[in-house]
C-alpha positions in Angstrom: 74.3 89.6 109.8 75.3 86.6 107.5 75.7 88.4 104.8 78.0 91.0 106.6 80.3 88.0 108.0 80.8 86.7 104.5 81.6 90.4 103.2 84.3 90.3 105.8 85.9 86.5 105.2 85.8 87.3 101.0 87.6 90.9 102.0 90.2 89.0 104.4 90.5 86.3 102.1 91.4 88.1 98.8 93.4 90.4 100.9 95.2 87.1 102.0 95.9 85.4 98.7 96.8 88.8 97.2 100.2 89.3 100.1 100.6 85.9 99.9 101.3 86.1 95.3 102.9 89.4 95.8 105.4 88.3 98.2 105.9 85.3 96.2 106.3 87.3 93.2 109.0 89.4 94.9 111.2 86.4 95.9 110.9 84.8 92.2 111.6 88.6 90.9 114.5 89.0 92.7 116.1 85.6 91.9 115.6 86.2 88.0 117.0 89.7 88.4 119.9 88.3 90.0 120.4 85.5 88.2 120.5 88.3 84.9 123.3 89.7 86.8 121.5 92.6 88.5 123.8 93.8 91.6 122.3 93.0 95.0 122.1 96.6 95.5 120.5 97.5 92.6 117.7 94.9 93.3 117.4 95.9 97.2 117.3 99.9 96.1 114.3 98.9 93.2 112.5 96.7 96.1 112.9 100.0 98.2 111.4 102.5 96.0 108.6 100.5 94.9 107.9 99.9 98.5 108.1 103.2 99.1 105.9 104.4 96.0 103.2 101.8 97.4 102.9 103.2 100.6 103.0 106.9 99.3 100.0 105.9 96.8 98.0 104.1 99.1 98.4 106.9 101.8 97.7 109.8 99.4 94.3 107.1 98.2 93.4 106.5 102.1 93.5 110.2 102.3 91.7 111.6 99.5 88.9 108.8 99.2 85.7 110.4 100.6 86.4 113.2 97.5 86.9 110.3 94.8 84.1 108.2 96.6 84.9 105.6 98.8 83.6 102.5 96.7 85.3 104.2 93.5 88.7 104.3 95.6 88.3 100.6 96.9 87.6 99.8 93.1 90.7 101.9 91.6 93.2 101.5 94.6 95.7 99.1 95.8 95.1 98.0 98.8 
């Protein structure tokens, strides 16, 4: 059982840290890009499709990950 709560915290953990740099990451992105004279709408359509890529791969990965192995998904994947 301890073993299996500490599986769980590490899993939350690094799942926690890794949103928290990404959304980071994304507000430092779009300050450079807009600071390089990217239109706002050019930055809000590349935040949109790259959000919308994300979800696409880790849907079509959620999906298709008892054929690839579930392990080699988590491994390969991004979520």
């Amino acid at each position: 059982m301890l073993r299996h709560n500490t599986n769980i915290r590490l899993l939350f953990t690094t799942r926690i840290v890794r949103l928290f740099c990404y959304g980071f990451l994304s507000v430092v992105l779009a300050l450079y890009l807009a600071q390089a004279g990217m239109k706002e709408e050019t930055i809000g359509l590349l935040f949109t499709l790259t959000l919308a890529g994300d979800a696409g791969i880790s849907l079509w990965l959620t999906t298709s990950a008892d054929r690839f192995g579930r392990r080699r998904t988590l491994w390969s994947g991004p979520s």
